[in-house]
Residue, then its C-alpha position, 0 to 999 in steps of 0.5 A: x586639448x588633450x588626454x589619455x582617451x580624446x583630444x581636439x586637434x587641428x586638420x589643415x585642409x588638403x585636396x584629398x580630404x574634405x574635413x579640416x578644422x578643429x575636429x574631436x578624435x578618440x585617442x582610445x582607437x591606439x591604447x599603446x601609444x602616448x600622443x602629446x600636444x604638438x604630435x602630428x598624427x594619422x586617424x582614419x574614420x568612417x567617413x561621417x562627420x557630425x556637424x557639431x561644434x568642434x566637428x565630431x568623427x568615428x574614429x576607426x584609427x589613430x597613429x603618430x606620423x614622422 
């Protein structure tokens, strides 16, 4: 799911990150781009995650990658 301020995305698991899954991020964090569903994107956080159902973040940044 996505739109203009939050979207659900999918965060493959990697050995630097203990966080994958389905994880809630705030789209606001980068007002002047515009995301789409298939877009693989940077976030960074504060390094909280909220054991919600999807997982919750502090979204600090978010950028598309390459």
């Amino acid at each position: 799911m996505i739109n203009d301020r939050e979207a659900f995305v999918y965060v493959t698991e990697t050995e630097d990150s203990p966080v994958y899954g389905i994880i809630y991020v705030n789209l606001a964090k980068n007002p002047d781009e515009t995301f789409q569903v298939g877009d693989k994107v940077k976030v960074g956080y504060n390094g909280t995650v909220q054991g919600t159902a999807p997982l919750t973040i502090t979204t600090l940044t978010v950028e598309l990658v390459e």
